[in-house]
C-alpha angles and dihedrals in degrees: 000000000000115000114228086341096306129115099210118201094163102105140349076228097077094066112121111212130275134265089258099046097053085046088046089046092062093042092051113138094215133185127167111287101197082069089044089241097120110114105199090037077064104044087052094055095050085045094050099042091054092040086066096025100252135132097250150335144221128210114230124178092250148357093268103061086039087064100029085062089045095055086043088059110035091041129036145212102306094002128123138244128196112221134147115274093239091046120130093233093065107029102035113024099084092258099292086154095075104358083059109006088042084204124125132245129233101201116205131208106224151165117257089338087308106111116197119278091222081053094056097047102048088051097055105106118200099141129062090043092159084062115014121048115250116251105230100174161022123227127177137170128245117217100005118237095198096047101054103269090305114174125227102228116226101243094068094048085066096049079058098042091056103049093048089053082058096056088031090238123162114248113214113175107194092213096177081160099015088138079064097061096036086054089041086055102041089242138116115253103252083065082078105027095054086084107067134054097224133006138173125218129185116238080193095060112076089342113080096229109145091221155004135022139222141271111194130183153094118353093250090039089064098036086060097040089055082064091052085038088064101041086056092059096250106122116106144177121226101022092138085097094069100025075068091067087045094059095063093036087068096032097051116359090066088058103065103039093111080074085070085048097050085046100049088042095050085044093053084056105054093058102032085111099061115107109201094065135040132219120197087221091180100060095043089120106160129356100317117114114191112196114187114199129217109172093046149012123259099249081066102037091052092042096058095040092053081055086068098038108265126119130203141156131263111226098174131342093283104026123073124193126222133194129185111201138156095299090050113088128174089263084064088044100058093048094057094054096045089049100048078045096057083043096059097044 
């Protein structure tokens, strides 16, 4: 299903919408969302609240500001927020923790994006307030991008849930590919998302939506994220036409990611021979394929696999990252394994 004669790994985020979006986008009944008139931004949001068992959503332009407007409203100026040291929220969303939120991270060591209950405990601060910043929340990352797509098992949510019931901290998952957990884990989704009071998830990762993510949560926790939502520049009128993509994002697409699983599965096997890279095959849990290098670097690597057609991610300068999504086939998944192979010999 290559794409002007590319196979492109590099993102879930590279997937054009669907046949039926585009159809659903025309179609698209609109009215001005800022005033809260647009129907099919509406009906997205109730979609989307009951789809992850909360009170209510908001639609944002992308997972950023989703969880930029979450951090503004569960911290506050000069308070803290636990999070894991490799999270997105940290390491890729232009600082909002601090440069909007204006709140401060305490950044975790763990293990596969699940940081020690013990770690987090000791690290909440609610003494000493004339010296040390209050924690206010929890946040953590579902999957995990850095860590290969890992998935955060329930039963540690709830170790986490309930200790941040016992400090009366807020609980945000920023769960950009959280469908992919869920489908990872044989559960419906809610089985993760019970455990936090708010979470954002992309309808543009794994989904095929053109745009926008989700914010879902309490009733008064949305009522006051559609205000942040305005002050960052993310209200906007006739949004129906993509929410419409987003509706079938939630209602099929979600069905038919264990498609992305079997293929990077199947990927990881056909060059688990090749010496000159590695594969923790063990640890390859949804549609993430981390390929660590030991003959080149990855600007060459990548460079000489984009020369037969085939496109991946540089996560360091000897591990590539790379992603099978709905606009990836097997066709797609055999170049890129004869290709990778043509590249290490």
């Amino acid at each position: 299903m290559s794409y002007n004669g590319f196979s492109d790994f590099r993102s879930d985020t590279v997937t054009r919408p669907t046949p039926e979006m585009r159809k659903a986008m025309y179609e698209a009944e609109v009215g001005d969302d800022v005033f809260a008139d647009d129907p099919t931004i509406n009906k997205l949001e109730e979609i989307a609240a009951e789809k992850v068992g909360k009170e209510a959503a908001l639609f944002v332009p992308s997972g950023t500001m989703g969880n930029t407007i979450a951090m503004v409203l569960c911290s506050g100026e000069g308070k803290e927020v636990i999070m894991e040291d490799k999270c997105h929220i940290l390491n890729f969303e232009a600082g909002n923790i601090s440069r909007i939120a204006k709140a401060l991270p305490r950044a975790l060591p763990s293990e596969r994006g699940e940081i020690p209950i013990p770690l987090i405990r000791e690290n909440i601060h609610m003494a000493l307030r004339d010296h040390m910043p209050q924690t206010r929340a929890i946040t953590l990352e579902n999957t995990h991008n850095t860590w290969g797509g890992a998935v955060l098992k329930p039963s540690y949510l709830k170790q986490v849930w309930d200790l941040s019931r016992e400090y009366n901290l807020h609980m945000h998952l920023d769960g950009a590919r959280v469908f992919n957990a869920a489908t990872a884990l044989g559960k419906d989704v809610k089985e993760i998302t019970r455990y936090f009071d708010s979470l954002m998830f992309c309808l543009s990762k794994a989904l095929c939506a053109p745009i926008g993510s989700i914010l879902a949560g309490s009733k008064e926790f949305i009522k006051e994220a559609r205000i942040v939502r305005k002050y960052l520049g993310g209200g906007m009128r006739q949004a129906g036409i993509v929410a419409a993509a987003g509706i079938i994002a939630i209602q099929k697409m979600t069905l038919r990611l264990h498609e992305d699983h079997r293929r990077v599965k199947a990927l990881a096997e056909k060059i688990a021979d090749i010496e000159a890279i590695a594969i923790d095959h063990e640890h390859i849990e949804t549609n993430f394929l981390m390929v660590q290098l030991k003959t080149m670097d990855s600007s060459t690597f990548l460079q000489k696999l984009e020369e037969k057609k085939v496109l991946a991610l540089p996560f360091n300068k000897s591990l590539v990252r790379i992603v099978t999504h709905n606009d990836i086939d097997d066709e797609d998944v055999e170049r890129a394994a004869l290709a990778i192979r043509s590249v290490c010999s």
